[in-house]
C-alpha positions in Angstrom: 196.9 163.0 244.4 195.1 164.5 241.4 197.0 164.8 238.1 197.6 168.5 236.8 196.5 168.7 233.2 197.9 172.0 231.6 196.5 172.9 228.3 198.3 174.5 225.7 196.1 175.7 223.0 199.1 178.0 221.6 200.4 175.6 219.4 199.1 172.6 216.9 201.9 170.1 219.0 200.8 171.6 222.3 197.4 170.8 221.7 197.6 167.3 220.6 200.1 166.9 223.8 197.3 168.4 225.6 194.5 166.2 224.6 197.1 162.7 224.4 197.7 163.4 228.3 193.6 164.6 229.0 191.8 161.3 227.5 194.6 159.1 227.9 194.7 158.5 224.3 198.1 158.4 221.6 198.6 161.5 219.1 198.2 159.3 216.9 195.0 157.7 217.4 193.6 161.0 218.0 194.8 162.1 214.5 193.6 159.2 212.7 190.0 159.5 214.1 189.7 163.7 212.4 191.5 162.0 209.3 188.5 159.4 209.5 185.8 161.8 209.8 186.9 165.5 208.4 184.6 167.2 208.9 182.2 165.3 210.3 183.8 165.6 214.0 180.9 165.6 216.8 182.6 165.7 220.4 180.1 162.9 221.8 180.5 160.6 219.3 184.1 161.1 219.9 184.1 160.1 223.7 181.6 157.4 223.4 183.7 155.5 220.8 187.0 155.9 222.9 185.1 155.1 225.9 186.0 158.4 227.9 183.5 158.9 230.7 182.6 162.3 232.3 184.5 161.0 235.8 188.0 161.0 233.6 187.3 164.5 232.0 187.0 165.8 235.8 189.4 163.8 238.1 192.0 166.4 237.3 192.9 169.9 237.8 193.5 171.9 234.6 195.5 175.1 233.9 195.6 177.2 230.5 198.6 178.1 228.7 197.9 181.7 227.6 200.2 184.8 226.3 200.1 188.3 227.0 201.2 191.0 224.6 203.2 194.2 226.7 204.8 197.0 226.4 207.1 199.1 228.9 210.5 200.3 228.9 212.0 198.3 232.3 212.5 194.7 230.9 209.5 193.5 232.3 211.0 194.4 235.6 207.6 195.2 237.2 206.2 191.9 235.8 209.0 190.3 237.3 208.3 191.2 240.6 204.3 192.1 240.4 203.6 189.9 237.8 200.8 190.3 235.2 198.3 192.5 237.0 195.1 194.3 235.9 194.6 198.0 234.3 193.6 199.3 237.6 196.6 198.4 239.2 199.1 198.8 236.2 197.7 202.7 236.6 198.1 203.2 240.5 201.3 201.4 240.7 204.6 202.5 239.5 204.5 200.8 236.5 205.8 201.9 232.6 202.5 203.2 232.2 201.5 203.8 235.4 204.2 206.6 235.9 204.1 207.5 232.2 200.5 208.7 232.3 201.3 210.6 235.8 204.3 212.4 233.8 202.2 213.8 231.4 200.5 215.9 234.0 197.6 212.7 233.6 195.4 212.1 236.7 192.7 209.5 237.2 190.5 209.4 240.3 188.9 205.5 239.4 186.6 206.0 242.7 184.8 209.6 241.3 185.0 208.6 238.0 186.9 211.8 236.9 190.2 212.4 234.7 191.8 215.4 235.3 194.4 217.3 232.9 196.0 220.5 231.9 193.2 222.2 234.6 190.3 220.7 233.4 187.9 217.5 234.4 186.5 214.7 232.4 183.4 213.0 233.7 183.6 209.7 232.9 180.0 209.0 232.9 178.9 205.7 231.6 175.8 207.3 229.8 178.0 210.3 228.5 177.1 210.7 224.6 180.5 211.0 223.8 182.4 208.1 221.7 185.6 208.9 223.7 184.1 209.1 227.4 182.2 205.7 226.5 186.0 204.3 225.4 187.4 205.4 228.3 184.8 204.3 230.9 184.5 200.5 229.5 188.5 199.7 229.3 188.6 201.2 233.7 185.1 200.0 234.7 184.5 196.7 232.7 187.8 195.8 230.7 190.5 195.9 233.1 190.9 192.7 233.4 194.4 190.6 232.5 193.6 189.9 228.9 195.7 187.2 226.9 195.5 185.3 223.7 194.8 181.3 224.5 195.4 180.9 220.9 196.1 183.4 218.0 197.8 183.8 214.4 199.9 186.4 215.6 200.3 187.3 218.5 202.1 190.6 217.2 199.7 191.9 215.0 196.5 193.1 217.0 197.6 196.4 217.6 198.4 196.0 221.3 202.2 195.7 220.3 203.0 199.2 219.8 201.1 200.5 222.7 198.2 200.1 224.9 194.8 200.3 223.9 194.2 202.3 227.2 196.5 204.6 226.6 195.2 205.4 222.7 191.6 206.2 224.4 193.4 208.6 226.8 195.2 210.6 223.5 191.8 210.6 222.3 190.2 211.7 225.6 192.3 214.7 226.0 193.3 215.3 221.6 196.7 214.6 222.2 198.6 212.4 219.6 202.1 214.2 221.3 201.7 211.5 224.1 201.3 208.3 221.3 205.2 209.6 219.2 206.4 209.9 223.2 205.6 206.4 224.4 207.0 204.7 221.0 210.4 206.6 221.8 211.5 204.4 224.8 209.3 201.1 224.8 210.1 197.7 223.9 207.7 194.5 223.1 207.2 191.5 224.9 205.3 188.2 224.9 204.9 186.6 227.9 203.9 182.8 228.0 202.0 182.3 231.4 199.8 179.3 232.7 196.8 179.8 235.0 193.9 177.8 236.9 190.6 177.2 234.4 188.9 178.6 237.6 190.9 181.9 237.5 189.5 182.4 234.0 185.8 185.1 233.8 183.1 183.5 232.1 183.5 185.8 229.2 186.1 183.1 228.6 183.8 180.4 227.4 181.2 182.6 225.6 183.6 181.8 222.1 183.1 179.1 219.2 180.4 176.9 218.5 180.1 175.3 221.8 179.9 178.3 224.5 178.7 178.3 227.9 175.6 180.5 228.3 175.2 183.3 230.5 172.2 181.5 231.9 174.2 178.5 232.3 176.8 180.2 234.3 173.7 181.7 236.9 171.9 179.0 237.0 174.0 175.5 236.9 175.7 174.3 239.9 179.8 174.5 240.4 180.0 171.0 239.3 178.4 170.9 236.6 179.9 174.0 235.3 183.2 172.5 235.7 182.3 169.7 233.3 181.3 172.4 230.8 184.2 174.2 231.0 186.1 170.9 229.9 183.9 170.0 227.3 184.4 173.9 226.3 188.5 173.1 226.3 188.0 169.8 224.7 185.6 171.2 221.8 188.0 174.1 221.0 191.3 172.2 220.8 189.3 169.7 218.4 188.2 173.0 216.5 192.0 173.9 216.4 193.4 170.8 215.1 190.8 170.5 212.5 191.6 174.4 211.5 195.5 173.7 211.8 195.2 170.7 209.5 193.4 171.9 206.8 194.7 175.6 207.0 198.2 175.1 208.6 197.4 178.3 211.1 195.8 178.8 214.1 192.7 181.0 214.9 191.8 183.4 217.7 190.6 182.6 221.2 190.7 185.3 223.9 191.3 184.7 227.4 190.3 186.9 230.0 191.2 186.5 233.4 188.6 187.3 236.3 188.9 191.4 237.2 190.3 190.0 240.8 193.0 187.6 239.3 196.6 188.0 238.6 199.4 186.1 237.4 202.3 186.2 239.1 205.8 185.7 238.2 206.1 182.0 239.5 203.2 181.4 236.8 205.0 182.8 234.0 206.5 180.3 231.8 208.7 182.4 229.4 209.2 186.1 227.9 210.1 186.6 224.4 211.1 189.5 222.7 209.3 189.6 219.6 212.1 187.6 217.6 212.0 184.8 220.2 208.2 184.9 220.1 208.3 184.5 216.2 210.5 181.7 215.9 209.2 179.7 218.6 205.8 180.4 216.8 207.2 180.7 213.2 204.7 182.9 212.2 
């Protein structure tokens, strides 16, 4: 049976966990190696002296830890029994926002590309000149996916805390900054922890830090050898972390975004915090 190697980029002591249980190596013998080198690191070099072969990178199956930033005013009882789902869905379901947005007289036709409110239409026409329409048609059209942090300062300080970006291009969309003070009346902020498959990840994923995975990569290399790129991706960011941590003490962002198909559902979910839990655990 395959081991299941779950990494947690989140945290300086969940990645070192991470990579001890990956190469097979002690914390400690990984730490004195960056101490050895600085700055100096090169990923290779690092393999080749430990003696870690491709085959031990791959005979495993590996998840990533990664936290989602919500609001909503049921506590997370949708997410509890949906789970994290897409944009698409959180607006046709009957969801916090969902059912907020259909409350405010808001209706959105995805399939004719067409917002209607107070009597009139909004085309949402990808090559519309307007700022706003453009907004609007990228988060529905090619941003819907689940998007998560798999590592971050602050996970509370990108905006998405007080409200969804989605919903701030609609107020925009239709000039109404009466539906922004409404939402903030009722809503509560939550962090949720979750783990999911590397394969469950979009390839937009891997396009971050100095080792990225090309577009052409990703059409023209096989499944196999993909999969050995996306773990020397993983392996090359958590080194990039630890290096960062120690000289810094903080983390630095990486995004994850899940395939526009993928979900994660509740039995995937590790932990909700409120943002107090979330800030202690983290001690940011």
């Amino acid at each position: 049976m395959r081991e299941s190697i779950v990494y947690d980029l989140t945290s300086y002591s969940g990645i070192l966990e991470s990579l001890s249980k990956h190469l097979k190596l002690g914390q400690s013998d990984i730490l004195s190696y960056l101490e050895r080198v600085k700055i100096n690191f090169n990923l290779t070099q690092f393999l080749e002296d430990f003696g870690i072969e491709n085959e031990q990178l791959l005979d495993c199956d590996i998840s990533l830890i990664a936290l989602h930033v919500t609001t909503n005013d049921d506590e997370c009882a949708n997410i509890k029994s949906k789970g994290i789902i897409n944009l698409r869905e959180v607006l046709s379901s009957e969801t916090t926002l969902g059912n907020y947005i259909r409350n405010q007289g808001i209706t959105i036709n995805i399939d004719k590309k067409e917002i209607q409110f107070n009597g009139r239409s909004y085309s949402l026409s990808e090559n519309d000149n307007s700022d706003v329409i453009k907004r609007v048609h990228y988060k529905l059209y090619k941003d819907y996916q689940v998007n998560s942090f798999l590592s971050c300062i602050n996970a509370l300080e990108y905006g998405v805390e007080n409200m969804p970006e989605f919903l701030e291009n609609i107020a925009d969309l239709i000039d109404s900054e009466e539906i922004l003070d409404m939402w903030k009346k009722n809503i509560k902020c939550n962090v949720v922890k979750f783990t999911a498959p590397l394969a469950n990840f979009a390839d937009d994923t891997f396009y971050q830090g100095d080792f990225i995975i090309s577009e052409q990569e990703f059409q023209y290399l096989g499944s196999d050898e993909l999969d050995l790129l996306k773990r020397y991706w993983i392996l090359n960011q958590s080194f990039d972390l630890l290096r960062y941590y120690l000289t810094y003490q903080q983390l630095k962002e990486i995004y994850g975004y899940l395939r526009f198909d993928e979900k994660v559902p509740f039995s995937s979910i590790l932990k909700i915090y409120n943002p107090d839990e979330y800030l202690e655990e983290y001690r940011t």
